[in-house]
PLY file of the C-alpha trace (Angstrom):
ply
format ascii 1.0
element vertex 108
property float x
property float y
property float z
element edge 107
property int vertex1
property int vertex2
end_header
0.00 0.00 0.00
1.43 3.29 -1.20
0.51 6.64 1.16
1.04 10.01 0.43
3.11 12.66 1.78
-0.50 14.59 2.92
-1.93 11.21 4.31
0.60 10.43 6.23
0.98 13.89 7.78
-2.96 13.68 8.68
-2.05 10.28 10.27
0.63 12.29 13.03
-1.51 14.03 15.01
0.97 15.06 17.52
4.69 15.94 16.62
7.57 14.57 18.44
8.59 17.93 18.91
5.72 18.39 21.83
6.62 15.07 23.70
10.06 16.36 23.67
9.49 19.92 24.90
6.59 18.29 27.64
9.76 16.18 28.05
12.29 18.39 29.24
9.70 21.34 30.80
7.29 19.27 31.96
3.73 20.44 30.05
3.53 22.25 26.49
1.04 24.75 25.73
-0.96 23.00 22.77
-4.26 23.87 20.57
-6.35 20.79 19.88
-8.34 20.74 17.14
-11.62 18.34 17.26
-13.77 16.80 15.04
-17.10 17.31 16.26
-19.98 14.51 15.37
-21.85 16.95 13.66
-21.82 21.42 13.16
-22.71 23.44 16.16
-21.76 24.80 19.47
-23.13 21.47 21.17
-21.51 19.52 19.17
-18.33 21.39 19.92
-18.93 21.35 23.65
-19.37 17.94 23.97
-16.53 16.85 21.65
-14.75 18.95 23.99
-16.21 17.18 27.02
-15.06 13.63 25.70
-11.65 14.76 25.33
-11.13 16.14 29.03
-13.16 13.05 30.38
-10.48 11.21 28.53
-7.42 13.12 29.84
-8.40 12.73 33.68
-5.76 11.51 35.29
-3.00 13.17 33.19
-1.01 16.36 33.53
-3.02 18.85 31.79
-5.00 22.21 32.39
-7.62 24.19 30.48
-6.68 27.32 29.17
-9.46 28.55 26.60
-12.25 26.38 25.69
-13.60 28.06 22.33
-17.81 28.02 22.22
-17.77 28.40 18.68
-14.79 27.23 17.03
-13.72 23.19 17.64
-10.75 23.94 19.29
-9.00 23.63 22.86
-6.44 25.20 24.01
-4.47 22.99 26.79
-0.97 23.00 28.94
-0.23 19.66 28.94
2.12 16.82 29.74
3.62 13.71 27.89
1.43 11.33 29.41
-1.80 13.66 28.07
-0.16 13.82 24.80
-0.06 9.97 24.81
-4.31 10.33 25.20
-4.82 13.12 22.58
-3.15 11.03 20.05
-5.22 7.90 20.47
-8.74 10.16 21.00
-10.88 9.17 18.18
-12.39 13.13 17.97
-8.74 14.62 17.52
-7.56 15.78 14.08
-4.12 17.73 15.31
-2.35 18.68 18.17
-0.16 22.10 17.78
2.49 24.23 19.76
0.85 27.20 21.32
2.10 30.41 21.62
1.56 33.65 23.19
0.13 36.47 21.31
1.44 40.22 22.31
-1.24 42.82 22.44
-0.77 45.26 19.69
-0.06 49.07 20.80
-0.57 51.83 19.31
2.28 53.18 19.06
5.72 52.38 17.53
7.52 49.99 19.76
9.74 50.94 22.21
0 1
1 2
2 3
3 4
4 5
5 6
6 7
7 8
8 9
9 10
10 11
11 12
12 13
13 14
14 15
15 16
16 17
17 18
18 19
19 20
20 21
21 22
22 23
23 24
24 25
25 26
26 27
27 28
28 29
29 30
30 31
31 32
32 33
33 34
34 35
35 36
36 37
37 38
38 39
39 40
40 41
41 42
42 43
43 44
44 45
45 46
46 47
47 48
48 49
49 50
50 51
51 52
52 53
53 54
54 55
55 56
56 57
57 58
58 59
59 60
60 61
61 62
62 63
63 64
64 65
65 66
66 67
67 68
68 69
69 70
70 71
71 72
72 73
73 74
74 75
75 76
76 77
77 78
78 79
79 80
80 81
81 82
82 83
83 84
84 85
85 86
86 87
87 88
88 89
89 90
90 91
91 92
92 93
93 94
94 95
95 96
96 97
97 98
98 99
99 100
100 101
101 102
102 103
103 104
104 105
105 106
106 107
């Protein structure tokens, strides 16, 4: 069986580069991105509910659950990055990063 470059890169839903950094620092700030059953805001809460019933137990902690949008955003450690990657409703798992306000002025 022959896979492509894009199917295999759906397959990794977490890069090694996030078990490492969890790793070494202990958690990684991460945005999840689900797959809901079906469109809508309770579909997105309680795709969002199965993950974090799934995680209990591991080192993780909410930092933005998105109404809207089917996203989390988590701190989390390896053995919660071990859970993501096997949860069923999980497309990808991505580094985090802050975000600076903008000012209004030049920088200084």
């Amino acid at each position: 069986m022959v896979c492509s470059s894009a199917a295999r890169a759906e397959a990794v839903r977490v890069s090694p580069d996030l078990y490492t950094t969890a790793q070494s620092h202990g958690v990684v700030r991460v945005i999840v991105r689900l797959a809901p059953r079906e469109p809508g805001p309770q579909a997105i809460a309680e795709a969002q509910n199965e993950v974090l019933a799934a995680l209990t137990g591991t080192t993780h902690r909410i930092l933005q659950r998105y109404a809207a949008s089917p996203y989390l955003a988590l701190e989390v450690g390896a053995d919660a990055l071990k859970v993501l990657e096997q949860a069923p409703n999980v497309l990808t798992v991505v580094a985090d990063f802050p975000l600076r306000p903008m000012g209004s002025g030049a920088p200084q």
